[in-house]
C-alpha positions as CSV (number, residue, x, y, z in Angstrom):
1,X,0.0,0.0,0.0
2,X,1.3,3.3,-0.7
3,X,0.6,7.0,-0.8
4,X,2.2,9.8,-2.9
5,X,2.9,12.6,-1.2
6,X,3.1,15.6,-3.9
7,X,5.0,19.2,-2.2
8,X,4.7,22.1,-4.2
9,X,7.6,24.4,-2.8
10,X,9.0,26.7,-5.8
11,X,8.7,22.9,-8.0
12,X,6.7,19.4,-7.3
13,X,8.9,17.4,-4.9
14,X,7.2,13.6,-5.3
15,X,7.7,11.2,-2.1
16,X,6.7,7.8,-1.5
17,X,4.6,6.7,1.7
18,X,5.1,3.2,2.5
19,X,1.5,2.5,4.7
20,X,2.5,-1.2,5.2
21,X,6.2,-1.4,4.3
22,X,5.2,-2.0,0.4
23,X,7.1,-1.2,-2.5
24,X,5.5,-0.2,-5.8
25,X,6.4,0.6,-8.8
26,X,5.7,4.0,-9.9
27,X,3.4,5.1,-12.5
28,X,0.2,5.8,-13.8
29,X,-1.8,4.5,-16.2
30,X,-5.4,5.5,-17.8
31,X,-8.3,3.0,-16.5
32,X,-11.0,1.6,-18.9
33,X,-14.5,2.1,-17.6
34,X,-16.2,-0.8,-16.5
35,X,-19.6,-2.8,-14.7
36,X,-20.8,-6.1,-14.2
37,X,-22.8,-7.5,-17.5
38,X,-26.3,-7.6,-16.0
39,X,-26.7,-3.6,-15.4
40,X,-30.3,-2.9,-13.7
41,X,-32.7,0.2,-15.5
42,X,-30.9,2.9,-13.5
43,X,-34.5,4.5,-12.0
44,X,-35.7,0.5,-10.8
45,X,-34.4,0.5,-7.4
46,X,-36.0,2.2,-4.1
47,X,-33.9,4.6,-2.1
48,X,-33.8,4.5,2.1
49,X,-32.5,7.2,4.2
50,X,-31.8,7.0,7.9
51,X,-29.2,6.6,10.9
52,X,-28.2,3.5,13.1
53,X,-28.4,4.8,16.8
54,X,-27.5,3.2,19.9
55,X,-30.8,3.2,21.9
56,X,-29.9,3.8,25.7
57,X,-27.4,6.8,24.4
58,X,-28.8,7.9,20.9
59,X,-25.1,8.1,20.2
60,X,-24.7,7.2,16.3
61,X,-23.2,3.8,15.4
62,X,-20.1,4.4,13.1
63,X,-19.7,1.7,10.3
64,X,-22.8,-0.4,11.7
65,X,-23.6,-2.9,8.4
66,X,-26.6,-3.0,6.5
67,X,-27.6,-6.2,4.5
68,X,-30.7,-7.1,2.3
69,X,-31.4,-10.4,3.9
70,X,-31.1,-13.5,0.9
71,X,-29.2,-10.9,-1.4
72,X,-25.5,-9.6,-1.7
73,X,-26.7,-6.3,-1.4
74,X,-25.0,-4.6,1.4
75,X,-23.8,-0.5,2.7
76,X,-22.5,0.8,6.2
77,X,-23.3,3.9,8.4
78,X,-20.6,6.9,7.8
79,X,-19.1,8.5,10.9
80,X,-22.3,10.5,11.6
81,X,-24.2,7.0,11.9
82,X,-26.1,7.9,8.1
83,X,-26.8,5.6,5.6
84,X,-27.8,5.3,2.6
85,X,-28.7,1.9,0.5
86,X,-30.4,1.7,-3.1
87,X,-32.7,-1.8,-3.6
88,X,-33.9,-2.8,-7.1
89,X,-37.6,-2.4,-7.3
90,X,-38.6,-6.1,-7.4
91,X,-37.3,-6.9,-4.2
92,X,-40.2,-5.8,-1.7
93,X,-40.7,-8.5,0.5
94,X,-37.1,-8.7,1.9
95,X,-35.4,-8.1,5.7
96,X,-32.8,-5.7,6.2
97,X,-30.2,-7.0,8.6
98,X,-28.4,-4.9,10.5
99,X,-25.3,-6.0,12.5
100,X,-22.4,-3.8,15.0
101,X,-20.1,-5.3,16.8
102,X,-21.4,-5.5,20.9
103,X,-25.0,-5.1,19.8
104,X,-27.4,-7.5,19.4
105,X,-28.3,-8.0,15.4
106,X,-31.6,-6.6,14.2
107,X,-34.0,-7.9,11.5
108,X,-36.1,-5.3,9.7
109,X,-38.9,-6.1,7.4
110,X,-38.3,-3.4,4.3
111,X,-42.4,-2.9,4.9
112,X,-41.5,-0.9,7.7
113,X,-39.1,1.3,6.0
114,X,-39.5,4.8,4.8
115,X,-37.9,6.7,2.2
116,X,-36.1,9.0,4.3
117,X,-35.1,9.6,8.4
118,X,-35.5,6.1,9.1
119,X,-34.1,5.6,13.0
120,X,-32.7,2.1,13.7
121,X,-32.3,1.8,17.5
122,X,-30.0,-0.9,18.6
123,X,-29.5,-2.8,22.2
124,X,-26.2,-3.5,23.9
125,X,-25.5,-7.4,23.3
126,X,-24.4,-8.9,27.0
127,X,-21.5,-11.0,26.9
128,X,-22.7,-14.1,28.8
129,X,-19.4,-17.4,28.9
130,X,-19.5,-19.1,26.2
131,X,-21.2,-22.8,25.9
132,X,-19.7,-25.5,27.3
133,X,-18.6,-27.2,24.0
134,X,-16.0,-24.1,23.2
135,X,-13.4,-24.1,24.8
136,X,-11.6,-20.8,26.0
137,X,-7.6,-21.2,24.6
138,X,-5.0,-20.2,27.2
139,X,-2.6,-18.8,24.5
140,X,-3.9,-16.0,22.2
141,X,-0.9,-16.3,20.1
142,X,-1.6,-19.2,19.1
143,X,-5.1,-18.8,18.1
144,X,-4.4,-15.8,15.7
145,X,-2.1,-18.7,13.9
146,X,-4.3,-21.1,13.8
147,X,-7.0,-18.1,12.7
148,X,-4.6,-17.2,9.9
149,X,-4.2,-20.7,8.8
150,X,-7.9,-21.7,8.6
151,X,-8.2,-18.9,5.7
152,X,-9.3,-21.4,3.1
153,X,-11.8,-23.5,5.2
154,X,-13.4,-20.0,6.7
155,X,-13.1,-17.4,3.9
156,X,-14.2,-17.3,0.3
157,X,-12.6,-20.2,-2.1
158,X,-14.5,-19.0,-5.3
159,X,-13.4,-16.1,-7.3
160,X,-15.2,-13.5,-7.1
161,X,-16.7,-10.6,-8.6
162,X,-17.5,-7.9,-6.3
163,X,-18.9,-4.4,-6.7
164,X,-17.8,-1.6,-4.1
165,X,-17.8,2.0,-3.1
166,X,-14.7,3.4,-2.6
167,X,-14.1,7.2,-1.0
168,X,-10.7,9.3,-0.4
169,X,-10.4,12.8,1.0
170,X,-7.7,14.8,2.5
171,X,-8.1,17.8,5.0
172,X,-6.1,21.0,5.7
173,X,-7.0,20.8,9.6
174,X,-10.7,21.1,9.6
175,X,-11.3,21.9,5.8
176,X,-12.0,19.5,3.1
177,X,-9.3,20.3,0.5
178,X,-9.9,16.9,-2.4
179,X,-12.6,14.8,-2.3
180,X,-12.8,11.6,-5.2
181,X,-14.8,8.9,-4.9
182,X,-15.5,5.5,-7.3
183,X,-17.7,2.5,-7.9
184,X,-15.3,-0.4,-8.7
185,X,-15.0,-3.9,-9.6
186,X,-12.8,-6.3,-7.5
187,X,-11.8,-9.2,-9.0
188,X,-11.4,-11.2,-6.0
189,X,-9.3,-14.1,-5.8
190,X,-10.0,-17.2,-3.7
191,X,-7.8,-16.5,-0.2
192,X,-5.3,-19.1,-0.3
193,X,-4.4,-17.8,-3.7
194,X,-0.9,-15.7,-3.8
195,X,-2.4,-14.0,-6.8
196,X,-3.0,-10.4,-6.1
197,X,-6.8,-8.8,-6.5
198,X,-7.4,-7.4,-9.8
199,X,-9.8,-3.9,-9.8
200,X,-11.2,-2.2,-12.4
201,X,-12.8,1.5,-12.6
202,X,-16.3,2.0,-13.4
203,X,-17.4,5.2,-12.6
204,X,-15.3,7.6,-10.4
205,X,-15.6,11.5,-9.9
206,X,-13.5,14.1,-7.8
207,X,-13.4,17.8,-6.7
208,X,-9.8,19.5,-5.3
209,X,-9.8,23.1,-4.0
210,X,-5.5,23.8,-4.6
211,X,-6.1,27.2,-2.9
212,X,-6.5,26.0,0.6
213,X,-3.4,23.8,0.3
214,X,-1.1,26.4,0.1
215,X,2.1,25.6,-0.6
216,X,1.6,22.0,-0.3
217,X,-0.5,19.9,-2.8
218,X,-1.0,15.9,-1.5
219,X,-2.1,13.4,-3.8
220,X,-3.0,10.2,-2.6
221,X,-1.3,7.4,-4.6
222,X,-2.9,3.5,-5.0
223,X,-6.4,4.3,-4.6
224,X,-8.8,1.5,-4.0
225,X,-5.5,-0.8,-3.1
226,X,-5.2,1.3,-0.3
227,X,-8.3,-0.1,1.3
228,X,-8.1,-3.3,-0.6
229,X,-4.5,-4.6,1.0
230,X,-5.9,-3.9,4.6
231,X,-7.8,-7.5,4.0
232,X,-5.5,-9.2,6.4
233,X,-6.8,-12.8,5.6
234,X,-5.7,-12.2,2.4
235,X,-2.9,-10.1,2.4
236,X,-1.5,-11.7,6.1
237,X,2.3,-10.4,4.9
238,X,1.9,-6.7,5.7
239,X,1.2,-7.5,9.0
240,X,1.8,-10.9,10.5
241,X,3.5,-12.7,8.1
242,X,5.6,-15.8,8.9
243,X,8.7,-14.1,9.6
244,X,7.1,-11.1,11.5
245,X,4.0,-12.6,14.0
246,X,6.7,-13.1,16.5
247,X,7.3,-10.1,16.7
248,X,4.4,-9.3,18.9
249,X,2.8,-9.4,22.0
250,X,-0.7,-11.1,22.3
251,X,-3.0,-10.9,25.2
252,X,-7.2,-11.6,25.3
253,X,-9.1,-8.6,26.4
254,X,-12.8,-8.8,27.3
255,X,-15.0,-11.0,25.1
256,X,-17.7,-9.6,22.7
257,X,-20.5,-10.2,20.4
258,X,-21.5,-9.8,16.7
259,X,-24.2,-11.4,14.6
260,X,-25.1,-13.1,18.2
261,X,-21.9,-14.7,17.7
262,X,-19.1,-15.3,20.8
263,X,-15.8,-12.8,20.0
264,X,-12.6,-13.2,21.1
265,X,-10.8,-9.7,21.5
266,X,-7.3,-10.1,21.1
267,X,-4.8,-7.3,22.1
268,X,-1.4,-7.0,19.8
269,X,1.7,-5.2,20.3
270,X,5.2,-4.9,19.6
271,X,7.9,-6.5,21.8
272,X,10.3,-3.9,23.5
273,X,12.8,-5.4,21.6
274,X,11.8,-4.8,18.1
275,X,12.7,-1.0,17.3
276,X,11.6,-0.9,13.8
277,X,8.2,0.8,14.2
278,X,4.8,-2.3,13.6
279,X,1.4,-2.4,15.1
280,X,-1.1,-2.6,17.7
281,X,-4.5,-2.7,17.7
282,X,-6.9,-5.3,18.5
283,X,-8.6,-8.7,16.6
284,X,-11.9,-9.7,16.7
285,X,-11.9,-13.7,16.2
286,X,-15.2,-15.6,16.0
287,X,-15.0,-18.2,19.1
288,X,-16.4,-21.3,17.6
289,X,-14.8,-21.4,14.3
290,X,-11.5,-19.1,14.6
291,X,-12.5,-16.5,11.9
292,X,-10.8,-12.8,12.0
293,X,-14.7,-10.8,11.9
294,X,-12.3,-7.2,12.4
295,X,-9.6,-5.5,13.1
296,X,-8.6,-2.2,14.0
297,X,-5.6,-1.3,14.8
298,X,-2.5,1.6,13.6
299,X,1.3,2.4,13.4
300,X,3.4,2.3,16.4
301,X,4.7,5.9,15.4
302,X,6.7,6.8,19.1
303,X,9.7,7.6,17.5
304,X,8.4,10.1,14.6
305,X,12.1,10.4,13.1
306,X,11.7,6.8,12.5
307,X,8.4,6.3,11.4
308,X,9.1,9.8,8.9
309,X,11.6,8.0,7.3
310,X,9.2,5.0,6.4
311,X,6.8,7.0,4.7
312,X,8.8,9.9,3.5
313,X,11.1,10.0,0.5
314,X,11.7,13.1,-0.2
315,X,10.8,16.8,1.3
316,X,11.6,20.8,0.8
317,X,14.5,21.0,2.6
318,X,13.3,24.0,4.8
319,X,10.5,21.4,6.2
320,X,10.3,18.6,8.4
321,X,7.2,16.0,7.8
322,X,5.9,13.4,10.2
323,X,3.1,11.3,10.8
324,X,1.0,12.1,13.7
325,X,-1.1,8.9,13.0
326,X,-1.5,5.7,11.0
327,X,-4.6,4.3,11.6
328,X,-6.5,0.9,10.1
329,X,-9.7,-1.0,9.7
330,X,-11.0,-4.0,8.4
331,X,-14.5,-5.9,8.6
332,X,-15.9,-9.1,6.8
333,X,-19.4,-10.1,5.9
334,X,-20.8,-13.9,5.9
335,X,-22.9,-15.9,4.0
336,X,-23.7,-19.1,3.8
337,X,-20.8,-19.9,6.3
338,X,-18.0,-18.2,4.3
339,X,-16.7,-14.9,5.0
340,X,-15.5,-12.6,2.8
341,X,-13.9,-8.8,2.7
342,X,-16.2,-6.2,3.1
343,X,-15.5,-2.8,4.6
344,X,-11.6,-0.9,5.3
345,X,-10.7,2.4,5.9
346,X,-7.3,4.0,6.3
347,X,-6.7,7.3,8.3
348,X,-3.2,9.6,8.3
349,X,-2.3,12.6,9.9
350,X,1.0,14.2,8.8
351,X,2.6,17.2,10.3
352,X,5.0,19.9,8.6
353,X,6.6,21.8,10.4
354,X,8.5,25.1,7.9
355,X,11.5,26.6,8.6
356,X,11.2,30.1,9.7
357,X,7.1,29.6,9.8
358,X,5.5,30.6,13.0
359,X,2.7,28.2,11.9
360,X,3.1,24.8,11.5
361,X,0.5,22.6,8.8
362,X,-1.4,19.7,9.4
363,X,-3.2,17.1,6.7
364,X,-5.5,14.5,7.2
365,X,-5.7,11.9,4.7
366,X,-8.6,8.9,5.1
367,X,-9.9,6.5,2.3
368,X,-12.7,3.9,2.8
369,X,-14.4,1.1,0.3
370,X,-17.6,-1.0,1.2
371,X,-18.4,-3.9,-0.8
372,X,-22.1,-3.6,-1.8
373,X,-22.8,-6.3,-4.2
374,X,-20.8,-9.4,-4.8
375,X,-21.2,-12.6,-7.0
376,X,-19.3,-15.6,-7.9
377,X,-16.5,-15.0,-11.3
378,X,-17.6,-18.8,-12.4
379,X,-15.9,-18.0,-15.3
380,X,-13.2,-17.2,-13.6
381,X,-12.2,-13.7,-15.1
382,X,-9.5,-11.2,-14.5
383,X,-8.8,-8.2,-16.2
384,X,-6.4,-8.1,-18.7
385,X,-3.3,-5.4,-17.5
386,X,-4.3,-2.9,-20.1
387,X,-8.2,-3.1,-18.4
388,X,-7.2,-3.2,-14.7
389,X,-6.2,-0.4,-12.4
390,X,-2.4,-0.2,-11.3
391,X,-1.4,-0.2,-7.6
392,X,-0.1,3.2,-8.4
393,X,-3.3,4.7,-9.7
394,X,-4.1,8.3,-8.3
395,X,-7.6,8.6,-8.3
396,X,-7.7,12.4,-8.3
397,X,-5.9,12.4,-11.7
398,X,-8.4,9.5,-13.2
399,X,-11.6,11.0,-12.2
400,X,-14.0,13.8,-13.6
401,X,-16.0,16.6,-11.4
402,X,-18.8,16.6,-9.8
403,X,-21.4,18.0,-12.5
404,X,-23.8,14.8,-12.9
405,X,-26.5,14.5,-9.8
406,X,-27.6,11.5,-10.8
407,X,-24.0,10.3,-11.5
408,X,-24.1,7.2,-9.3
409,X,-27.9,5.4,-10.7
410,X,-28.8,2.6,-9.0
411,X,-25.3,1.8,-7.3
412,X,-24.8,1.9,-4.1
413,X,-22.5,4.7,-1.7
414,X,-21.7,5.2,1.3
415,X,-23.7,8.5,2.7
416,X,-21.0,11.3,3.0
417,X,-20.4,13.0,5.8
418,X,-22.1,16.6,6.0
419,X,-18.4,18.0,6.1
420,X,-18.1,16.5,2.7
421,X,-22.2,17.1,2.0
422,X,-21.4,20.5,2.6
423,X,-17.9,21.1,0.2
424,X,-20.0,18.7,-2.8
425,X,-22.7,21.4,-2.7
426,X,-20.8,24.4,-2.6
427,X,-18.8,22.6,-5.4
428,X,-22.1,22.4,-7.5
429,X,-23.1,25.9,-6.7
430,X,-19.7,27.0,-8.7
431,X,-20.9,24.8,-11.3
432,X,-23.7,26.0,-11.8
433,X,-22.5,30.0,-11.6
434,X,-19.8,28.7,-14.0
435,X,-22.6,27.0,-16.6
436,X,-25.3,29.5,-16.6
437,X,-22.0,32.6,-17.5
438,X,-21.0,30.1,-20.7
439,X,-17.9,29.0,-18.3
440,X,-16.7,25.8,-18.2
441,X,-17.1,22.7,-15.5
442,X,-14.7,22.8,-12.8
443,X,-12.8,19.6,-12.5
């Protein structure tokens, strides 16, 4: 996974940010648009609004999931607790499912539903001990090995073709400063495969305001493979590969639910002894069956020199840039007993600090992709190199503006925040003046 980090100081400086200590090779290439073969009339869906809630606090569930019950139709709440899901018009006898970790799952028939401001209250899930036939392990490292291995008998063994929502922004402190999103196709290949995920763009659009960077322009290089390589299951060697698992400390925290499910909550941390700067967070492992359901964890950055030089290649020389934060997600979806990737984000905070600048500047970078449809590649496809994204790909450089309201149809997003409501709007509102004078579209 990596980012480009693009400086504008007198000339463009380019640097290289290694996320997860992985090389690239640099360069860009134009992506050919693409979607699944049986495309639904864009206007035959139904559109519901609303917010998952927690119902003791009324505190708004971040990332809850959303599932049309017998479909592979899926969405998540944003950080405001919003969401959003599109459902093709036939399908009006379905439940919604709604899942978040430590609350009890909730069934919804889609009767009940409304078109907008629909409030989905959800109850605290009580971790009671865990039935008799499970037993508790005494060492946790040992049961994120024996997770790790039990990839093929736990996760999907089909390729796959899977349709997802994929969002990037970056922030000068609190103001949005480029916003691009895309719909893409992931050409998913069965997890004990070492062949890499293929992803093609179908539809991707972006807005950057240069003036509020100021000297500093970021671009945020690999796009969806961003998101995509924080599937641990399948990509296990940016993290705890062979070599690097021991490495860690591993403890068991206090046991959880999802889905009605028992969860193990495993603690991970870097030994003393390793300087190099790894992980911690914490690992969600289904009890009965040893299956990773999430992970959230970020960079060990203590010593910023260190962890500067990991992701920084080059820099203005009057300027000192470090990450104030590395942080990582990852949750799976299951059906029919196999699990499979289906939501990531990524969040970084870098610092700069001038020379001779009583201010110093500071950029937030996140990106995020939801899997909201999925079916099996029985044909076993994969995109040809000149069809398929590179792992290089910068998003903000593929995509077009913001003019199109109905630029998405029937597929679906994840609901923006009203941070990011607000900048698309104001965007359009320039479009518009810039139309209606004989201008031309801002991109």
């Amino acid at each position: 996974m990596i980012l480009k980090l693009n400086i504008n100081s007198n000339k463009t400086i380019v640097s290289t940010l290694f996320l997860v200590l992985f090389t690239l090779v640099i360069g860009i290439e134009k992506a050919n648009a693409f979607f699944q073969e049986e495309t639904r009339q864009e206007s035959n869906f139904n559109l519901y609004k609303g917010e998952v809630i927690d119902s003791d606090s009324n505190k708004p569930l971040v990332f809850a999931s959303l599932m049309v019950e017998k479909t592979n139709i899926s969405t998540i709440t944003n950080t405001e607790g919003e969401f959003s899901i599109k459902i093709p018009g036939d399908i009006s006898n379905a439940n919604i499912i709604v899942s978040f970790l430590g609350y009890k799952t909730k069934t919804i028939p889609l009767a009940q539903l409304k078109n907008g401001k629909n409030r989905i209250m959800m109850d605290v899930s009580i971790t009671e001990l865990p039935e008799i036939n499970i037993s508790i392990p005494k060492d946790a490292e040992l049961l994120v090995r024996e997770t790790l291995k039990k990839k093929g008998e736990n996760y999907f063994e089909d390729p796959t073709l899977m349709t997802a929502f994929y969002r990037e922004t970056i922030k000068k402190r609190r103001k949005n400063v480029s916003l691009s999103e895309a719909v893409v196709n992931i050409y998913k290949t069965p997890y004990t495969s070492l062949k890499q995920d293929g992803v093609k763009l179908y539809k991707a659009r972006k807005s950057t305001d240069y003036d509020k960077l100021d000297t500093v322009a970021l671009k945020l290089q690999g796009g969806p493979f961003n998101a995509l390589f924080v599937d641990i299951m399948k990509y296990p060697e940016y993290i705890f590969s062979k070599e690097s698992i021991s490495n860690y400390n591993f403890k068991f925290d206090r046991s959880t639910r999802v889905n009605d499910r028992l969860i193990y909550v495993v603690t991970f941390s870097q030994k003393e002894s390793i300087l190099d700067p790894l992980y911690e967070g914490k690992l969600y492992i289904d009890a009965e069956n040893k299956i990773l359901t999430s992970a959230i964890y970020h960079l060990n950055i203590t010593d910023k020199d260190l962890a500067s030089r990991l992701f920084v290649r080059k820099k203005p020389r009057n300027a000192r840039v470090w990450p104030n934060e590395v942080a990582y997600r990852v949750d799976y979806r299951e059906k029919n007993g196999k699990w499979y990737y289906g939501y990531s984000n990524v969040l970084l905070e870098f610092k700069i600090d001038w020379d001779r600048r009583l201010f110093n500047s500071v950029y937030t970078m996140t990106c995020e992709m939801a899997v909201t449809d999925w079916k099996k590649n029985m044909a076993a496809d994969y995109p040809k190199i000149r069809d398929r994204i590179k792992t290089s790909i910068i998003l903000s450089d593929e995509a077009i503006g913001f003019a199109d309201p109905d630029f998405w149809g029937e597929y679906n997003i994840i609901e923006p925040e009203k941070s990011i409501e607000s900048a698309i709007k104001k965007i359009q509102r320039q479009l518009r003046r810039a139309n209606s004078s004989g201008g031309t579209s801002i991109p």
